[in-house]
N, C-alpha and C positions, 0 to 999 in steps of 0.2 A: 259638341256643345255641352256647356253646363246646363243642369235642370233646371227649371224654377225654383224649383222647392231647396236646391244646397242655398239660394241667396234669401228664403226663408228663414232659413232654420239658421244661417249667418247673421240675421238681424237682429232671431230671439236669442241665440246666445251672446249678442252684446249687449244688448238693454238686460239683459239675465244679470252680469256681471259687471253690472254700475250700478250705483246708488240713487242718485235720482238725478234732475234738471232732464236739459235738452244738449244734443250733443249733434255740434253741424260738422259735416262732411262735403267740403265744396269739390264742385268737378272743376274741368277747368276749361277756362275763354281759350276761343284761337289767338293765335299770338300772331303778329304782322310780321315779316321780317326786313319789310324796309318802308311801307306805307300798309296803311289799314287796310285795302283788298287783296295785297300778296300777302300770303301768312304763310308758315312752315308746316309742314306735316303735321295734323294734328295727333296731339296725342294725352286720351284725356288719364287723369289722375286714377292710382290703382287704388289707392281704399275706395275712392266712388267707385271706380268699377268691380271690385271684390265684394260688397252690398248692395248695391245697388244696379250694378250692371252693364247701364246705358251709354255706349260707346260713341255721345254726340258734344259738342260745344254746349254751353249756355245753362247748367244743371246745379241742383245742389240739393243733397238730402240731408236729412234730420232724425236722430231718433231724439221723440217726445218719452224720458225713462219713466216716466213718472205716471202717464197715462197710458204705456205699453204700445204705440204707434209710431209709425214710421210715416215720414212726410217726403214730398219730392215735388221738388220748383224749379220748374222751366216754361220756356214760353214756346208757342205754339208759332210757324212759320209763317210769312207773310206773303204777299203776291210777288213784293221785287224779290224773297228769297229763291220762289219755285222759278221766276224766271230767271237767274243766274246758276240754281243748284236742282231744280226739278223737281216734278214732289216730294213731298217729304211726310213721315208717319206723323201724326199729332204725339205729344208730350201724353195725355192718354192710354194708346197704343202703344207707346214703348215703355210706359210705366208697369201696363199689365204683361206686359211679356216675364214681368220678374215679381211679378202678382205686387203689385205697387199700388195700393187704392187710393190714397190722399194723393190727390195734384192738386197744384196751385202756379198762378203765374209766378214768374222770377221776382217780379218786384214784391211780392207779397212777403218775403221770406223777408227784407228788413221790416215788416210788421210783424211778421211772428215772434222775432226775436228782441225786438222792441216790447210787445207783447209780454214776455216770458222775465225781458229784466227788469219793468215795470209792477212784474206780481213776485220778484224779490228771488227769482227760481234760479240756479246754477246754471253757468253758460259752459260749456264745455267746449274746444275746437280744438286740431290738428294744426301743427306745424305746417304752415304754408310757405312756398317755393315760388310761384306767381305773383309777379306784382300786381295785378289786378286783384288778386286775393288778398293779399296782404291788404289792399287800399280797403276792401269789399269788411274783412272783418273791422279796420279801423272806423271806418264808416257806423259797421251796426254796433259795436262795443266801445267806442272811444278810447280800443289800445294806442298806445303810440305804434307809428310803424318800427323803429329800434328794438320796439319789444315786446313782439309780437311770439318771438320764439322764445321767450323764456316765459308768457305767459299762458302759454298750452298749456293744456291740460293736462298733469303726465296720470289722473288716472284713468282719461281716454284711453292713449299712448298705450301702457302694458293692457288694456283690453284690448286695443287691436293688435299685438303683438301678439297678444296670445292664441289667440284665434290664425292670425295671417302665418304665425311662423310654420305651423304646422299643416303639410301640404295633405287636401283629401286624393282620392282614386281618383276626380275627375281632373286634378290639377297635376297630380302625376301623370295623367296618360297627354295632355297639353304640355310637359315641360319633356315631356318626349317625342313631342311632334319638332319644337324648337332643334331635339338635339339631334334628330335626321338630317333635318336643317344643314346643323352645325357641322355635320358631317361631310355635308356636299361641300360646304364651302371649305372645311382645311384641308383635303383631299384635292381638290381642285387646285387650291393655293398650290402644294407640293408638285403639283405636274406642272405647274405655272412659271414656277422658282427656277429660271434657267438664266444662264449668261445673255448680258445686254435687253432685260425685264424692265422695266421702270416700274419701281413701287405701287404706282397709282393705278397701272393696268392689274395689276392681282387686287386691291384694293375694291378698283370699280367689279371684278368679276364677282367678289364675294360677296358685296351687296345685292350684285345684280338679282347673286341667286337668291335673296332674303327677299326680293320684291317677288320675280318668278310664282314663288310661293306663295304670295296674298300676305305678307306680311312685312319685315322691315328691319334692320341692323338694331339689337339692343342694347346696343351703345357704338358712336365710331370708333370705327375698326382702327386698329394699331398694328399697321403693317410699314415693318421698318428692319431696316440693315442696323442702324440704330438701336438694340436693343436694348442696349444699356442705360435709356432713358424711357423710364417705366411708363407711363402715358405719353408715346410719341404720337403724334396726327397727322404729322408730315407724310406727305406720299410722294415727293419729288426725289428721291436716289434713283442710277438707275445701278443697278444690280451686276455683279461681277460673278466668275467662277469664283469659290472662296469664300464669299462673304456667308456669313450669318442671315437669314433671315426670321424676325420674329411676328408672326401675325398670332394677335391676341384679338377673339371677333368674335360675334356672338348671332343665333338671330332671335327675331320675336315673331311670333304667331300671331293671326289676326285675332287672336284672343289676348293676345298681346304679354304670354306668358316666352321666358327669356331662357337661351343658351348662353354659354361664357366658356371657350377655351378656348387656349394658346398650346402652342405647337414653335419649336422652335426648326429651323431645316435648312441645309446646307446646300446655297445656291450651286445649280451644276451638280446635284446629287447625292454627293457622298463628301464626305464629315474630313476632314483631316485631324490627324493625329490628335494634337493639342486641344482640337472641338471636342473630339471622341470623348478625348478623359474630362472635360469638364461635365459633358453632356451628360456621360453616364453615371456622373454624381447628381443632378439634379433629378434624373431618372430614378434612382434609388429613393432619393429623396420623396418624391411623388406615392413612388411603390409603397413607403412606407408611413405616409400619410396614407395612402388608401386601405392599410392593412390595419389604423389603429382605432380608425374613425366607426363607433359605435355609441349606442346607449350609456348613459351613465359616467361616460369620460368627458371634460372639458376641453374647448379646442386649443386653449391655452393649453395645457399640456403637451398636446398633439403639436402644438407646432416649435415647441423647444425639444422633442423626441424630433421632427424632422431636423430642424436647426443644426442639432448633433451630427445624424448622418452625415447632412451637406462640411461640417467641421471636419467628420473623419477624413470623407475624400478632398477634400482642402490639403490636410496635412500630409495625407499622403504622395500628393504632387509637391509637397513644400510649402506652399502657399500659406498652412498656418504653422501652428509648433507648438507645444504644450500638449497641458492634460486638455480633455477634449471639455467634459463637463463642466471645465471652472472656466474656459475658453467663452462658453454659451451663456453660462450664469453671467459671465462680466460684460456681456454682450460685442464682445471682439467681431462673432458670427456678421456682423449687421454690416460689416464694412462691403460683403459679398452680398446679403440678401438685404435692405433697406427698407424689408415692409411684413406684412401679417400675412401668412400661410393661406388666409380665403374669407369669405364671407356668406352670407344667407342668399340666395338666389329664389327668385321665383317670378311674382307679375311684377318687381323691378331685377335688373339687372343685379345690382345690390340691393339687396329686397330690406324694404321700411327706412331705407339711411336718410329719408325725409326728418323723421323721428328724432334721427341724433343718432348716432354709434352705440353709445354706454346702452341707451334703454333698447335697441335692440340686440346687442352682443353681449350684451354684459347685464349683470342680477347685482344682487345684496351678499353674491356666496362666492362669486368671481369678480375681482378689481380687475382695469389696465392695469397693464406695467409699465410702469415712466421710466423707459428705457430705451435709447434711440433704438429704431428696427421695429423690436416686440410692440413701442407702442403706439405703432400703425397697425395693430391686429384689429380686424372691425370685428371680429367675433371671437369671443371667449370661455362663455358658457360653458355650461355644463350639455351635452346634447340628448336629445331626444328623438325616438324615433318620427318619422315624420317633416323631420330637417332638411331641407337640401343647402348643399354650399357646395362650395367651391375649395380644394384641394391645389394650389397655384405657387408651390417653391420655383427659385430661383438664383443663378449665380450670376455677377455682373459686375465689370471692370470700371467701375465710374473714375475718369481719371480724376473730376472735383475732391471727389471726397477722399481719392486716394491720396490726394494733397492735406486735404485739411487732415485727416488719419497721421499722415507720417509727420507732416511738421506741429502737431499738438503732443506726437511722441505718444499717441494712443495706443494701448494693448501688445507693446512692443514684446510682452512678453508672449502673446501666441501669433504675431503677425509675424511672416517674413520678407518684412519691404522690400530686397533686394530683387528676392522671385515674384511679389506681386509687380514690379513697375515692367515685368518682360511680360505682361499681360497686357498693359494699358491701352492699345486697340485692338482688343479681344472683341470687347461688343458684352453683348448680355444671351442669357439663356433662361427662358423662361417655360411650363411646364403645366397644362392645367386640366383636370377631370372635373366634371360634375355629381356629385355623392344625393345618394337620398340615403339616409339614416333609417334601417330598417327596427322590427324588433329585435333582432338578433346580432345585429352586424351593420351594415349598408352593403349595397351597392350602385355601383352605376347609372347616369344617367342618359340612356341613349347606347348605342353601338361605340364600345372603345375607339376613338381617334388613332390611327396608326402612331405610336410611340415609341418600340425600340429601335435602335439605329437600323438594324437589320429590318423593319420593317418602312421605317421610312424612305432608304436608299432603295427598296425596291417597289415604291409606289412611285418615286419621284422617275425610276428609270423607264 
């Protein structure tokens, strides 16, 4: 468990590093998933839960910058609640759990905010995702809902950016609970990975094991023969000797802090030839993201130094042709990999991408690069100790794009069409570690996931 006192001292270094007004943080409503008494798993919003703590429906806190106070509005349960859901703490009791002294009903917080724009004082808000929230801030601010997200606050935004990006001891030893987790479940996946499988039984197992534990999938798992389609959800293939399988799965802790890695593994065991050689290019690839990834480097770099790699061994199967670096500069690379090397990881899966991309992967001293592939990089930066992301190359035979590639007569100078179309049901190969950026270096999140060929043919057998 986290102390009380880290969600202290998280309060006073954000009203520290604002100017003034009042700055709301809403939690979030249950959500129904087909009428108002069946809802979905709850699962509340992590800036509330990063300040303020309270892991229940119905909540919304406030920092007051200006008079140095933190406020906290929720309402207190009723008799039909306790008898559908049984007692329940008072709003109170779970305020002081996180040394919370200002409570107030729910409905009080559109008076205080009414209040605050009444005496002329800056309103400050977060990017909201919930339609309830969205309706909830149009209500007390009279934004439109259209434009709600461009009228955030972005010098909320980089104060909570900056604080959230960087993870303490107790968030580290939590994103290493996740990645034990994560461990049972792609381990398990691999001895699962046999002839006449169907997708959805390795699927349900991996979940299984994220409930097991008191916690929950931190994002659906992408488990697919299919790998070549980057977010597949599909669980219906049933699986052959031969095929490819890629599960990219994660889990969350009932603190609700996240794992993320993909593992790609060859149904029946062991890799054949034409796997091997692709494989152990995205494995280099990997290798040398993890070898670059320290202080003071941006990941933008880091992921066109992996880019390269993945080029070299391209070419050396034929697959590309040319100088390798002018191959990457002109982004040829993108037709094999079609996205960004990783992203920030922590109490989200893709940690702050509520926010926007730019303001958490990217400053004033790193731009995207408007470049099909590179710019799908959600992180850019410059990094810091403190960081955790995600390290996640990839090679992959999309026949789509291998079409629009060849007849737009795209990069013909490093592509070798003739040997890319004897790939076209190759499938995809994807590859992914967890990094916390230390002072000196990083490492590791969790116990290495079995990786080289040689290790995975001998868990799988």
């Amino acid at each position: 468990m986290i102390p009380k006192e880290v969600y202290i001292n998280r309060r006073e270094k954000l009203r520290e590093s604002m100017k003034d007004g009042i700055a709301i943080v809403l939690g979030n409503p249950d959500a129904p998933m087909n009428y108002a008494g069946n809802i979905y798993h709850y699962r509340q919003d992590s800036t509330f839960l990063y300040f303020f703590g309270i892991d229940h429906p119905g909540f919304a806190g406030v920092f007051d910058i200006d008079n140095n106070k933190d406020y906290v509005f929720g309402n207190d349960v009723d008799i039909d609640d306790i008898i559908w859901m049984g007692p329940q703490p008072s709003v109170k009791d779970q305020a002081a759990e996180f040394s919370l002294e200002n409570c107030a009903p729910f409905g009080d917080l559109k008076i205080f905010v009414a209040d605050a724009v009444k005496a002329g004082r800056k309103i400050h808000f977060l990017p909201v995702y919930r339609a309830e929230n969205k309706i909830l801030i149009h209500e007390m601010l009279g934004t439109p809902l259209n434009a709600i997200k461009e009228n955030a606050s972005v010098e909320f935004i980089k104060a909570v950016v900056a604080l959230r990006e960087i993870k303490d001891e107790y968030e580290i030893k939590e994103l290493e609970r996740a990645a034990a987790i994560g461990y049972e479940m792609h381990t398990t996946a691999m001895k699962m990975a046999k002839d006449g499988v169907y997708e959805r039984e390795v699927a349900g197992e991996v979940e299984a094991i994220t409930l097991r534990a008191g916690g929950m999938l931190s994002f659906p798992a992408i488990v697919s023969k299919r790998g070549e389609t980057l977010h597949n959800h599909e669980h219906g293939n049933l699986l052959k000797a031969g095929d490819l399988l890629l599960v990219d799965c994660g889990a969350e802790t009932d603190t609700h802090y996240a794992s993320d890695n993909t593992r790609t593994i060859p149904v029946g065991g062991k890799f054949s030839q034409k796997q091997r050689e692709i494989y152990e290019i995205v494995l280099a690839g990997i290798n040398k993201g993890n070898e670059l990834i320290r202080p003071g480097v941006t990941y933008q770099s880091i992921h066109i130094e992996v880019c390269k790699v993945l080029a070299t061994g391209l070419k050396e199967l034929g697959l590309m042709k040319g100088d390798v670096d002018a191959a990457v500069k002109a982004g040829a690379h993108a037709l094999f990999m079609p996205h960004g090397l990783g992203h920030m990881m922590g109490l989200d899966v893709h940690d702050m991408e509520d926010f926007g991309e730019n303001l958490v992967g990217y400053d004033d001293k790193v731009q995207r690069i408007d470049q099909f592939g590179t710019a799908y990089l959600r992180l850019g930066k410059e990094l810091k100790p403190g960081f955790v992301l995600t390290n996640e190359p990839g090679i992959y035979f999309i026949p789509a794009l291998i079409d629009k590639f060849q007849n737009e007569n795209l990069h013909t100078e490093f592509i070798n069409y003739d040997k890319v179309n004897e790939y076209r049901d190759f499938g995809g190969i994807r590859l992914e570690d967890d990094i916390l950026v230390t002072k000196d270096g990083n490492r590791l999140i969790g116990k290495r996931i079995p990786v080289s060929v040689e290790e995975v043919e001998a868990i799988m057998s």
